[in-house]
N, C-alpha and C positions, 0 to 999 in steps of 0.2 A: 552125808555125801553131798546134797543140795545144798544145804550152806555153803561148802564149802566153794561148790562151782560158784558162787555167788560172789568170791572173793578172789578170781581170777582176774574180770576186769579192773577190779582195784590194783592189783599187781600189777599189772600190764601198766596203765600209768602212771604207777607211781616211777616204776624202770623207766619208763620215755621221758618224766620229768627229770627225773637223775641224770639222762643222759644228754637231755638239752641243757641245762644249770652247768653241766661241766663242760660245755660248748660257749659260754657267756663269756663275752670278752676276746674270742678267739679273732684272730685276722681271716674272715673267709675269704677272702682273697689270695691267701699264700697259697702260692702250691710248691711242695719241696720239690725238686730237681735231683735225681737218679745218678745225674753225671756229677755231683757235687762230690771233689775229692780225687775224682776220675780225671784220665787225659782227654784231650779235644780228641774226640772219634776221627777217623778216616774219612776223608773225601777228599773229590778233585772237582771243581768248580773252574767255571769262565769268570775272568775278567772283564768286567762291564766298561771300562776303560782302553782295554788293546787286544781283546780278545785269549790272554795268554791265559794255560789252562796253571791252577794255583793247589797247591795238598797242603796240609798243615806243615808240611816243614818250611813252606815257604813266606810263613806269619813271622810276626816280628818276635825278635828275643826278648824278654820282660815283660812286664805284666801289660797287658791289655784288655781294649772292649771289643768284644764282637758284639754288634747294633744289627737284630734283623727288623727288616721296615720295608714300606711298599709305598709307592704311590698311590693305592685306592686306602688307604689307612690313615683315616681321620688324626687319630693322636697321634701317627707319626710326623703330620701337619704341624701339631704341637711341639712338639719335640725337637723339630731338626734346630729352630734357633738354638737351642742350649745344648744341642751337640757342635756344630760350626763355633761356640765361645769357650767348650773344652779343648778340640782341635787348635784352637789360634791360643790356647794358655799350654800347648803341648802332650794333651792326653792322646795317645794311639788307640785309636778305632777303625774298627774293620769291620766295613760294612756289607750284610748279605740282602742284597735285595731280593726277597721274598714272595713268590708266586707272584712275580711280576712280570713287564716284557719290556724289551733293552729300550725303545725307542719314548715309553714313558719316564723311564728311571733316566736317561740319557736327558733328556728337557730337565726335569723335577731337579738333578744336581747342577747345570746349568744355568736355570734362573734361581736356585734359591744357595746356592755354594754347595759345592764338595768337604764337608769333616771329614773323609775316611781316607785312608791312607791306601787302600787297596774296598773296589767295591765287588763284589762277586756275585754272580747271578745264581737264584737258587730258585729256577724258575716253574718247578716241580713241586719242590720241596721237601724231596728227601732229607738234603743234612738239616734241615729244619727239625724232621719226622727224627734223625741222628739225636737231636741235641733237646728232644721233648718243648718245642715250641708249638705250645698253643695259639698263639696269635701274633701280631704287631701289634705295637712293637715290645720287642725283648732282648735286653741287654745279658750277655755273660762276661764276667768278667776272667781272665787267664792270665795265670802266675806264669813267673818268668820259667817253672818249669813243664811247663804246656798243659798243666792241671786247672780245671774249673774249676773255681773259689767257689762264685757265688753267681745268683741267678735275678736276676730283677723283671719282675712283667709289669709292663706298661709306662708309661714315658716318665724318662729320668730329666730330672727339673732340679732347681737350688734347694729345694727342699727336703730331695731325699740322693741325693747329690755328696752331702757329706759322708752318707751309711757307706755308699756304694765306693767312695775313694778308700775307705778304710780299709778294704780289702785287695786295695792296689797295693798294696806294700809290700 
C-alpha cells in the first residue's frame, strides 16, 4: 500500500503534462462567443449623433460590423485608421461607443473622422455585457439575416482583415 501511495505524485504529473502538451499550439487568445450562430440580442440605445433612440431593427440590412471601442482604449487609438479606410472602400459599420461619455466620443470622431454609419452610446454597458464583450475593442460581424457570424477581439488591421471579410458574404 506504501508503494503505491508513492506513485500517486507520478500520476498526478504525468495527467498535468498530457494536459499542457494538448494545449501546445493553441490560440490563447480566442475566446468563442455564445452568440455565434445566434441573432443580435435586443436592445435600445442612444444615438451619439442626434440623440435618436436606435433597436436592432433599425441596423442596416446585410451583412455588417458592429465596432465597440472607447476613447480611453489604447488599441482602439490603433484601429480607428483602418476602420475610416474600410468605411470610405464601403464596409458598414456600426459603432457602439463603449462605457464611454458623449462629449469625449463627440471630440474623438471629430478630429479623427467618423467610419460608422450610425454611433451608439453604450454607456453602462449592458449590450456590451448582451453580446459577451470583454473589452475594446471588439468587432462582430452580422449576416444580412440579423445572425452573428463571427467575433473578433482586439483591433482589425490588413492583416487579419482578410479572415474577417470572409465572413461578410
Amino acid at each position: 500500500m506504501r508503494k503505491f501511495l508513492l506513485f500517486i505524485p507520478f500520476v498526478f504529473f504525468l495527467v498535468l503534462g498530457a494536459v499542457l502538451y494538448l494545449q501546445l499550439g493553441k490560440d490563447t487568445q480566442y475566446m468563442p462567443s455564445a452568440l455565434i450562430g445566434k441573432t443580435l440580442p435586443e436592445f435600445t440605445l442612444v444615438s451619439l449623433q442626434d440623440d435618436q433612440v436606435y433597436s436592432k431593427d433599425d441596423l442596416p440590412v446585410g451583412p455588417y460590423l458592429i465596432n465597440f471601442w472607447g476613447t480611453w482604449c489604447p488599441a482602439c487609438h490603433v484601429e480607428h485608421p483602418f476602420l475610416m479606410e474600410l468605411a470610405s472602400s464601403g464596409v458598414p459599420i456600426i459603432g457602439v461607443d463603449y462605457k464611454d461619455q458623449q462629449p469625449p466620443a463627440k471630440q474623438w470622431l471629430e478630429q479623427k473622422g467618423n467610419p460608422y454609419q450610425v454611433v451608439l452610446m453604450d454607456e453602462i454597458g449592458n449590450f456590451g455585457v448582451d453580446m459577451g464583450v470583454t473589452g475594446a475593442p471588439e468587432t462582430f460581424v452580422i449576416d444580412s439575416s440579423g445572425v452573428v457570424v463571427y467575433r473578433h477581439q482586439g483591433v482589425v488591421d490588413a492583416v487579419n482583415w482578410p479572415n474577417i471579410k470572409e465572413y461578410m458574404k
